[in-house]
C-alpha positions as CSV (number, residue, x, y, z in Angstrom):
1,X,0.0,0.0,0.0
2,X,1.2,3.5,-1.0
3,X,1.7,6.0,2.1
4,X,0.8,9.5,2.4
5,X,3.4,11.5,4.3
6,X,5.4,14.4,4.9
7,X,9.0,15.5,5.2
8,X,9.1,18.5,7.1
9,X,10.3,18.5,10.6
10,X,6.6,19.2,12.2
11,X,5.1,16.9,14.2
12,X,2.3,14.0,12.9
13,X,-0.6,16.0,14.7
14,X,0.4,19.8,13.3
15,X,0.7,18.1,9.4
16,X,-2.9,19.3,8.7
17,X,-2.1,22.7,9.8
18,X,1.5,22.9,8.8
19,X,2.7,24.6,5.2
20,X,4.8,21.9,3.8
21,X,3.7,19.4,0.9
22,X,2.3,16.4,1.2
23,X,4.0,13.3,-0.4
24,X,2.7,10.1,-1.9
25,X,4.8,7.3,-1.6
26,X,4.9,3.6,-3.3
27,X,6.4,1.1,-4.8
28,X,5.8,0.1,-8.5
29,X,4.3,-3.4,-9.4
30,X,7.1,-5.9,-8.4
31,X,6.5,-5.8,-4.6
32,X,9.6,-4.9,-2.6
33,X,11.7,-5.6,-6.1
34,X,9.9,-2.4,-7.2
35,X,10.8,0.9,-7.5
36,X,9.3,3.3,-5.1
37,X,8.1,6.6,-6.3
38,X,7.0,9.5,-4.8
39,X,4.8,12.4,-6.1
40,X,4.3,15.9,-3.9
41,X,1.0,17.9,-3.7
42,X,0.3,20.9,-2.1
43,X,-0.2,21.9,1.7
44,X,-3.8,22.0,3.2
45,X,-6.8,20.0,3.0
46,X,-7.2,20.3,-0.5
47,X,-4.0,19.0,-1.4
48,X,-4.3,16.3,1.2
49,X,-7.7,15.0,-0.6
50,X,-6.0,15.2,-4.1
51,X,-3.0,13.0,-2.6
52,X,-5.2,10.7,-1.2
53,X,-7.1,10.5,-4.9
54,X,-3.5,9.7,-6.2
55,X,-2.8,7.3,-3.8
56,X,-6.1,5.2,-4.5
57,X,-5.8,5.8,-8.0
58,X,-2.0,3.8,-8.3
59,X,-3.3,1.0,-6.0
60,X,-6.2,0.6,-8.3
61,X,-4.1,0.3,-11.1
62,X,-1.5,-1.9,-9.6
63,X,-4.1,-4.2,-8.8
64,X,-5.8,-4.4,-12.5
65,X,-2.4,-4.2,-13.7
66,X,-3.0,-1.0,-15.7
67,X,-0.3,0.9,-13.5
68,X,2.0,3.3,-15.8
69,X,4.9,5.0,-15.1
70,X,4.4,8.6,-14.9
71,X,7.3,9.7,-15.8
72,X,6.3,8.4,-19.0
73,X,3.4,10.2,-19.3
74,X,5.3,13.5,-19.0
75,X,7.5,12.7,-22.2
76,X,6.1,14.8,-25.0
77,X,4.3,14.0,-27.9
78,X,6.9,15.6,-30.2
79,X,9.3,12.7,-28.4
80,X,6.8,9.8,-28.7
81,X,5.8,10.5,-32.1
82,X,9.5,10.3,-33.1
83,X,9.6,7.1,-31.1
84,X,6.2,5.9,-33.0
85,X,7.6,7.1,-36.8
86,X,11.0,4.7,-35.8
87,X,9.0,1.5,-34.5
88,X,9.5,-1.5,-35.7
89,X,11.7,-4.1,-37.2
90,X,13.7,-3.1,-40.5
91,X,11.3,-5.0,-42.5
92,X,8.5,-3.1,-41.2
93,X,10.1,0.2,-41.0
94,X,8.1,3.2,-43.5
95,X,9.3,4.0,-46.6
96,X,11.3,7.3,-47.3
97,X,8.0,8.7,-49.3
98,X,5.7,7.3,-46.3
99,X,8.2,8.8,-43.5
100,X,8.4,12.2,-45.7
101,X,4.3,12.5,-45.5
102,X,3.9,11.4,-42.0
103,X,6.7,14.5,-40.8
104,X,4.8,16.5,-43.0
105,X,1.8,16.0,-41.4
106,X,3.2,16.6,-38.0
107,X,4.9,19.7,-39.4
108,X,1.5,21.3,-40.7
109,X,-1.0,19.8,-38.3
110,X,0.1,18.2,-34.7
111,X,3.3,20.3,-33.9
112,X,1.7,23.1,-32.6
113,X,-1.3,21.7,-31.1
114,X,0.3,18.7,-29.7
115,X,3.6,18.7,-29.7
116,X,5.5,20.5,-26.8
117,X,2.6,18.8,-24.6
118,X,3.0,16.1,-21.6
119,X,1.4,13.1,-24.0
120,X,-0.5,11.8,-20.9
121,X,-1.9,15.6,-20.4
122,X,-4.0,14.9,-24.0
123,X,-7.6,14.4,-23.7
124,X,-10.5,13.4,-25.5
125,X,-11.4,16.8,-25.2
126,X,-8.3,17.8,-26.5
127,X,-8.7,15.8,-29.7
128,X,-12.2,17.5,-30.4
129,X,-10.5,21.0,-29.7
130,X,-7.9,20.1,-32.3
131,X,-10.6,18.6,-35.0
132,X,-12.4,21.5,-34.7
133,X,-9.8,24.0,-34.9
134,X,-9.1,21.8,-38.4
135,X,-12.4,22.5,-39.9
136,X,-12.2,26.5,-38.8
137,X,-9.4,26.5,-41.2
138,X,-11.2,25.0,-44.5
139,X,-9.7,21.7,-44.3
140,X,-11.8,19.1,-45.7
141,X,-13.7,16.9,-44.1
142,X,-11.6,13.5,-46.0
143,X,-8.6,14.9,-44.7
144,X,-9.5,15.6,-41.4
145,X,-10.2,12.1,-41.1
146,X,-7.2,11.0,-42.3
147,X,-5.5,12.6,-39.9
148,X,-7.5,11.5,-36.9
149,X,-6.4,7.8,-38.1
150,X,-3.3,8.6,-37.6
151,X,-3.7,10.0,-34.4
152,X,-5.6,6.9,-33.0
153,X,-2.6,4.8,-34.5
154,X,0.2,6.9,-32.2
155,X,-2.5,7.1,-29.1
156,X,-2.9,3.0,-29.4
157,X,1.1,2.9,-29.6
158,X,1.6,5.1,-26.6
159,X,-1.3,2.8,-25.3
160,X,0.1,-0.6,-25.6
161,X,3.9,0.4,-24.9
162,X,2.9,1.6,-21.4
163,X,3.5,5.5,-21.9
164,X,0.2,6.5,-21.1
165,X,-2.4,5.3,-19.4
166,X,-5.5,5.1,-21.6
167,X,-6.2,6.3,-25.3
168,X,-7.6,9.7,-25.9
169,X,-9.1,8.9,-29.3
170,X,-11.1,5.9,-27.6
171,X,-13.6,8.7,-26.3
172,X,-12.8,11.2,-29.2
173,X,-16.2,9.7,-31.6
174,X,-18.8,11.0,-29.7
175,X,-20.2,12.6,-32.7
176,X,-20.7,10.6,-36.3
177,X,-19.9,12.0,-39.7
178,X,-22.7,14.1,-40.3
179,X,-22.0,15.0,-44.3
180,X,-20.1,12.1,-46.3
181,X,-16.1,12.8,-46.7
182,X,-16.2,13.1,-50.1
183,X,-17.8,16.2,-51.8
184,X,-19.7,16.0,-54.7
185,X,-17.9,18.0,-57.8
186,X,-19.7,20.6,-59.3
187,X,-20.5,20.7,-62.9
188,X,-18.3,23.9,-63.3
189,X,-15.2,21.9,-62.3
190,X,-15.7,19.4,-65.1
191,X,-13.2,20.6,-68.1
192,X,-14.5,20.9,-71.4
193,X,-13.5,19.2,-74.4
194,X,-12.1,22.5,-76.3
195,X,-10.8,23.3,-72.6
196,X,-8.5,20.0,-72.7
197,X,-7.9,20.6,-76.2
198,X,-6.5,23.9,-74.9
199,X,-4.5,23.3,-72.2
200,X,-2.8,20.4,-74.5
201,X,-2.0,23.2,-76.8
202,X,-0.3,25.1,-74.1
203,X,1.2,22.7,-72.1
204,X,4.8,22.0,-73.1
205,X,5.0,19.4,-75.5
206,X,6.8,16.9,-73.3
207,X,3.7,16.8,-71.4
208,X,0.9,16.5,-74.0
209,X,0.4,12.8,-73.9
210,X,-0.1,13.3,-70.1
211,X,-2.8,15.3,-70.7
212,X,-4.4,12.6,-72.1
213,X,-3.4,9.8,-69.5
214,X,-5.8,11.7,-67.3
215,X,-8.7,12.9,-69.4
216,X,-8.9,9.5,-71.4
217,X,-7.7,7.0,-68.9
218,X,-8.8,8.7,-65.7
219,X,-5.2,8.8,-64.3
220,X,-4.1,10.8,-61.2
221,X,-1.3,12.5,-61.9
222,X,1.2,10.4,-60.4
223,X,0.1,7.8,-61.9
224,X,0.6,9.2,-65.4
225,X,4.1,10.0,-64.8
226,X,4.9,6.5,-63.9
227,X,3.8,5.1,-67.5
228,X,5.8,3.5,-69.8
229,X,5.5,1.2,-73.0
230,X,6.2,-2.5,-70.1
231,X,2.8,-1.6,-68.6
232,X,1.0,-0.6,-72.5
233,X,-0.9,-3.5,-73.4
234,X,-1.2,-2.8,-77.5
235,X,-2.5,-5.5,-78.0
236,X,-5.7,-5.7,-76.0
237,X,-5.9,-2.0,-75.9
238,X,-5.2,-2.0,-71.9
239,X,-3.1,-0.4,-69.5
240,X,-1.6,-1.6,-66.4
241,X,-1.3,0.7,-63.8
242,X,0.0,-0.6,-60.4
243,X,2.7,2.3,-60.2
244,X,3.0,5.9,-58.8
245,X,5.1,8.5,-58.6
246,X,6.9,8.7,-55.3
247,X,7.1,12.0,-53.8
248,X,10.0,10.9,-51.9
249,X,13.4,9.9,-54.3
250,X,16.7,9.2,-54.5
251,X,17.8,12.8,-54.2
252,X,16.9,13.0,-50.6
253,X,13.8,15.8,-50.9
254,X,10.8,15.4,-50.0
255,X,8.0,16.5,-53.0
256,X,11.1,16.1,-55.5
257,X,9.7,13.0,-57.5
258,X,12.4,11.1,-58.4
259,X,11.5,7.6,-57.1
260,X,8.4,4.6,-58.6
261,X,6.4,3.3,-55.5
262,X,5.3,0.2,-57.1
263,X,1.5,0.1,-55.5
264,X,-1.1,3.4,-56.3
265,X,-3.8,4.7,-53.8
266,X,-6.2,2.0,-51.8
267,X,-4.0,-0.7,-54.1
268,X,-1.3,-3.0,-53.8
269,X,-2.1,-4.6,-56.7
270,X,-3.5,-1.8,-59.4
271,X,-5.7,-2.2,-62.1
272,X,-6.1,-2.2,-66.0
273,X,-7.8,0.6,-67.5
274,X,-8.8,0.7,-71.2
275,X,-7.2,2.9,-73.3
276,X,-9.2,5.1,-75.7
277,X,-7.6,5.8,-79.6
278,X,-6.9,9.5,-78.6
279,X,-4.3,8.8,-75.7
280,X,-3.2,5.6,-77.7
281,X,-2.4,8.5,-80.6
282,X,-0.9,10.8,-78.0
283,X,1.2,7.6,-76.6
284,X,2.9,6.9,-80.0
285,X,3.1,10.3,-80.6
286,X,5.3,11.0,-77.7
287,X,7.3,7.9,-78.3
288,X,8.3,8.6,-81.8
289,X,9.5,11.9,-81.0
290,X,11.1,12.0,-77.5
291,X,11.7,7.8,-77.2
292,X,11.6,6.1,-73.9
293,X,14.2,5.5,-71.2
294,X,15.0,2.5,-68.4
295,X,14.3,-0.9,-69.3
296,X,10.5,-0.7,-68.8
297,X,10.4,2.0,-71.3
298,X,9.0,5.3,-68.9
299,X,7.7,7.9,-70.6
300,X,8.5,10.8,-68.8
301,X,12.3,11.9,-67.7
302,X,13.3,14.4,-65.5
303,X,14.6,17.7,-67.6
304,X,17.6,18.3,-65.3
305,X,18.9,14.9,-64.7
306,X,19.2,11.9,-66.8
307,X,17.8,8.5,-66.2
308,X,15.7,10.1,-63.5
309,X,11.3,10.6,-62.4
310,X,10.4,14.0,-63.2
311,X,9.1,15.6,-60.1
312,X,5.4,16.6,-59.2
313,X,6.3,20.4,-58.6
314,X,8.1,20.4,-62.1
315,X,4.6,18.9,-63.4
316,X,2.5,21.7,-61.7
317,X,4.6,24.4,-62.9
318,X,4.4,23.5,-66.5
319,X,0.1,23.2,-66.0
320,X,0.2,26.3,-64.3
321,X,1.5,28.0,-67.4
322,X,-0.5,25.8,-69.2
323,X,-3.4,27.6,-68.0
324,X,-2.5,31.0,-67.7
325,X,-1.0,30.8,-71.4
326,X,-4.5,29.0,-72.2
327,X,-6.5,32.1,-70.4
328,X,-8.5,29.8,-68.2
329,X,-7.0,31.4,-64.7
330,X,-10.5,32.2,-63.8
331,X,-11.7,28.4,-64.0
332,X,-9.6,27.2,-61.2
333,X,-8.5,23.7,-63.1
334,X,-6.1,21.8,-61.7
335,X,-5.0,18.1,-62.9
336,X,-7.8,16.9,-61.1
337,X,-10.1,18.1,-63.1
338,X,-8.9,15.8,-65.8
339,X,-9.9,13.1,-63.9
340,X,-13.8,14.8,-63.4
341,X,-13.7,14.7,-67.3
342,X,-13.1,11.2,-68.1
343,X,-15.5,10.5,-65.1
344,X,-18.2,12.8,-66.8
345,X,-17.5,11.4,-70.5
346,X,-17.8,7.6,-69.1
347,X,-21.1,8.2,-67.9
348,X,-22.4,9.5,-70.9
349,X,-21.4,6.9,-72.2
350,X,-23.6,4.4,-70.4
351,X,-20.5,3.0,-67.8
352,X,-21.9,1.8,-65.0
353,X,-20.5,3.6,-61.9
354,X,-19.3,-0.2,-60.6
355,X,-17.0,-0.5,-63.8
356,X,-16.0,3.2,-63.6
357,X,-14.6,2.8,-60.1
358,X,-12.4,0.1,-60.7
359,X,-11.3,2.1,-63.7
360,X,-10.7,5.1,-61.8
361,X,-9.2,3.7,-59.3
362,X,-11.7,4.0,-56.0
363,X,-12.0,2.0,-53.0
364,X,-15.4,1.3,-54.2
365,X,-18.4,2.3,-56.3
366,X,-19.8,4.0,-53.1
367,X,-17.3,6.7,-53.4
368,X,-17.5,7.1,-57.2
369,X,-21.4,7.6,-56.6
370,X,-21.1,10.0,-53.7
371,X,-18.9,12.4,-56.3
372,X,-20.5,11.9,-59.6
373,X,-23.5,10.6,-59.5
374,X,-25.5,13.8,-59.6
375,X,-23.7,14.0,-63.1
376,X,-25.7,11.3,-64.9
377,X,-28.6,13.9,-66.2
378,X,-27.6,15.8,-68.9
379,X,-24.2,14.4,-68.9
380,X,-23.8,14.0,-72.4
381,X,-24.0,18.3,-72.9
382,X,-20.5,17.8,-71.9
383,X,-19.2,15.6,-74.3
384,X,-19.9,17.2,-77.3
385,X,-17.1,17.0,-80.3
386,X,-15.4,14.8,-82.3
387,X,-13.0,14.4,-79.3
388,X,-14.9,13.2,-76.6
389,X,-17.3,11.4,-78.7
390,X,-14.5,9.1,-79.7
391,X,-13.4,9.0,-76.4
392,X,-17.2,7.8,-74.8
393,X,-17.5,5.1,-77.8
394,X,-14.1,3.7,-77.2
395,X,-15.2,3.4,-73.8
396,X,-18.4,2.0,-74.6
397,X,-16.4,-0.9,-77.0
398,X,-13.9,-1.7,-74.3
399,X,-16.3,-2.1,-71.9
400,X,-18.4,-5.2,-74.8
401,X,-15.2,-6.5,-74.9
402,X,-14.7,-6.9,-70.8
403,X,-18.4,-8.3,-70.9
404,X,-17.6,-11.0,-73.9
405,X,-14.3,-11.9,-72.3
C-alpha cells in the first residue's frame, strides 16, 4: 500500500495545519523488487484529498495491472511521435516517401497543437478542440479524417507500450460524420473538351500525352508519370497501372519525384484501364518523338537529370503556365479536373459507376457515386465534339469486350 506523508520537521498532529507538501509514496508493481516513487502535492486539506485521490488511483491500477509510469506520461508528444515514426523491425520500417508525408503532417497539423505537450496531459477533449480548430481553417472533411487515423494509430502505440495510461481517441467519436467525406464536384469543375484541347495546346509538348493519360484513362497524376511502354498492353488495348510517382526519391527531398512506388492509392495490386484511340495517338506520338528511357520504357524523364522521375512540382509548374497561357486562370483547373472529365464522359457513355470505379481507381463504387452521381442527367451536354465522342465510344467498346471476355 502506498503511504501518504510528509517530510518536514513538524510533528504527525500539526501536518494538517503545517505549510509543507504532502507526499505520496509507493512502490511500482514488483512488490519490494519495485521501484518506489514519490509524487508531492500541495499543503492544506485540499492538497491532502488530491493526494489521497492519487494514492487510490496507483493502487487501483496496480491491482488491475493497468499501472503506468508517470514519468512516462510526461515525455512529449513531439518525443513519442519520433519514437512511434521509428518503431518497428527493419522489414516493417516506412518508406522514405511514407516517412516524408507522416513528418509532413506533423509539421503542418500536430506540432503546434500537440507537440511540446506532456502526452499523458492529451484528452479526449483535447482531440475534439484540435478537429475543430481543423475545420475553422477550410480543411476538408476526408482529410481531417485522415489525420484522426493517424492520431488513433500513435494514441494505441503510446497505449500498448505503457507510456500513457488510456487512449484519448477511444472517447474522441462521440459525434458521427454528419456530411459524407467526399464532396460531390460541381458541374463547373468538369473541363470541357475545347478546354483540354487547350490546355494540350499550351502545355509543353513533353507533357501532352499526359494530358491525355488523365482525361482519357482517368489517371491521377502520379500515376501518369509513372507510364511507360512495359505496362501498354497494345495488344488488347489496356493499360496496367500498379505504379505511382513517389514524392520521396533518390535525391533526398521530399516532394522532389524522383522515385516509382510500385502500389497506387487503396492498391497493392493496381488495375487495368482501357485505353481510348486519342491517348493511344498521343502515346505513340510521344514515343516517336522523345523515345523512352529504363528498361520498362518510362515515358516521362526528368529535364535536369538523366535516367531520373520527373518531379510533381516540375509537373505543376508547367500546368500552371499551361493555363494561364490557355487564359482559363478564372476556372480554377487543376490536374484533377482531368480526372472529373473522363468521369463525366464515361457516364455519358452508359459506364456503369461499378466498372468506372475500378477504372478510376476507388476504393469502391460507393465513393465514385457520392462524387458523380448527380452527373448522370444531362451528362452528355458535356461531351460534345469529335474528341470526346470518340473517347465515350471507345469506352463503350472496351467495356463489350470486358463483358464477352
Amino acid at each position: 500500500m502506498g503511504a501518504i506523508i510528509k517530510r518536514c520537521g513538524c510533528e504527525i498532529t500539526a501536518w494538517d495545519r503545517c505549510p509543507h507538501p504532502w507526499v505520496v509514496r509507493w512502490r511500482e508493481p514488483g512488490g519490494r523488487s519495485g521501484r518506489q516513487r514519490e509524487k508531492s502535492f500541495e499543503s492544506g486539506a485540499a492538497g491532502k484529498k488530491d493526494a489521497g485521490k492519487w494514492e487510490r488511483k496507483v493502487e487501483r491500477d496496480k491491482d488491475t495491472g493497468s499501472y503506468i509510469d508517470p514519468s512516462q506520461s510526461k515525455r512529449t508528444f513531439a518525443d513519442v511521435w519520433d519514437e512511434w515514426l521509428n518503431a518497428g523491425s527493419d522489414d516493417a520500417q516506412l518508406a522514405l516517401s511514407s516517412r516524408a508525408q507522416y513528418q509532413s503532417i506533423y509539421k503542418n497539423h500536430y506540432a503546434e497543437f500537440f507537440g511540446p505537450r506532456p502526452i499523458g496531459s492529451i484528452t479526449a477533449s483535447d482531440i475534439t478542440k484540435w478537429e475543430t480548430l481543423q475545420k475553422e481553417k477550410g480543411y476538408k472533411p476526408y482529410g481531417i479524417h485522415t489525420r484522426k487515423v493517424v492520431l488513433a494509430s500513435l494514441f494505441k502505440y503510446a497505449w500498448i507500450a505503457e507510456i500513457i495510461p488510456r487512449n484519448p481517441c477511444k472517447k474522441a467519436e462521440a459525434r458521427k460524420r454528419k456530411t459524407s467525406a467526399y464532396r460531390p464536384i460541381d458541374p463547373s469543375e468538369v473541363p470541357t473538351t475545347g478546354e483540354i484541347e487547350a490546355i494540350y495546346d499550351a502545355i509543353r509538348p513533353y507533357y501532352r500525352s499526359a494530358v491525355w493519360s488523365m482525361a482519357g484513362c482517368g489517371l491521377r497524376v502520379g500515376e501518369a508519370l509513372a507510364m511507360c511502354e512495359q505496362k501498354w498492353e497494345q495488344d488488347t488495348g489496356f493499360a496496367k497501372i500498379n505504379a505511382q510517382l513517389s514524392t520521396f526519391g533518390a535525391n533526398d527531398g521530399a516532394g522532389r519525384g524522383t522515385a516509382i512506388r510500385e502500389e497506387v492509392k487503396w492498391s497493392r495490386t493496381g488495375r487495368r484501364v482501357p485505353v481510348p484511340e486519342i491517348t493511344d495517338e498521343s502515346w505513340r506520338a510521344h514515343i516517336a518523338t522523345y523515345g523512352t528511357w529504363g528498361d520498362e520504357g518510362w515515358f516521362y524523364e526528368s529535364e535536369t537529370f538523366a535516367e531520373r522521375f520527373p518531379s510533381r512540382t516540375t509537373f505543376a509548374d508547367r500546368w500552371n503556365n499551361a493555363i494561364e497561357k490557355a487564359g482559363l486562370e478564372h476556372r480554377g483547373l487543376t490536374p484533377k479536373s482531368l480526372r472529373h472529365y473522363f468521369a463525366s464522359v464515361a457516364i455519358a457513355a452508359g459506364v456503369p459507376l461499378a466498372e468506372l470505379a475500378v477504372w478510376m481507381g476507388h476504393a469502391s463504387s460507393k465513393t465514385t457515386e457520392q462524387v458523380y452521381v448527380h452527373l448522370l442527367p444531362g451528362a452528355e451536354e458535356r461531351i460534345k465534339g469529335a474528341v470526346a465522342l470518340a473517347v465515350a465510344r471507345d469506352l463503350s467498346e472496351s467495356l463489350s469486350r470486358i463483358r464477352t471476355a
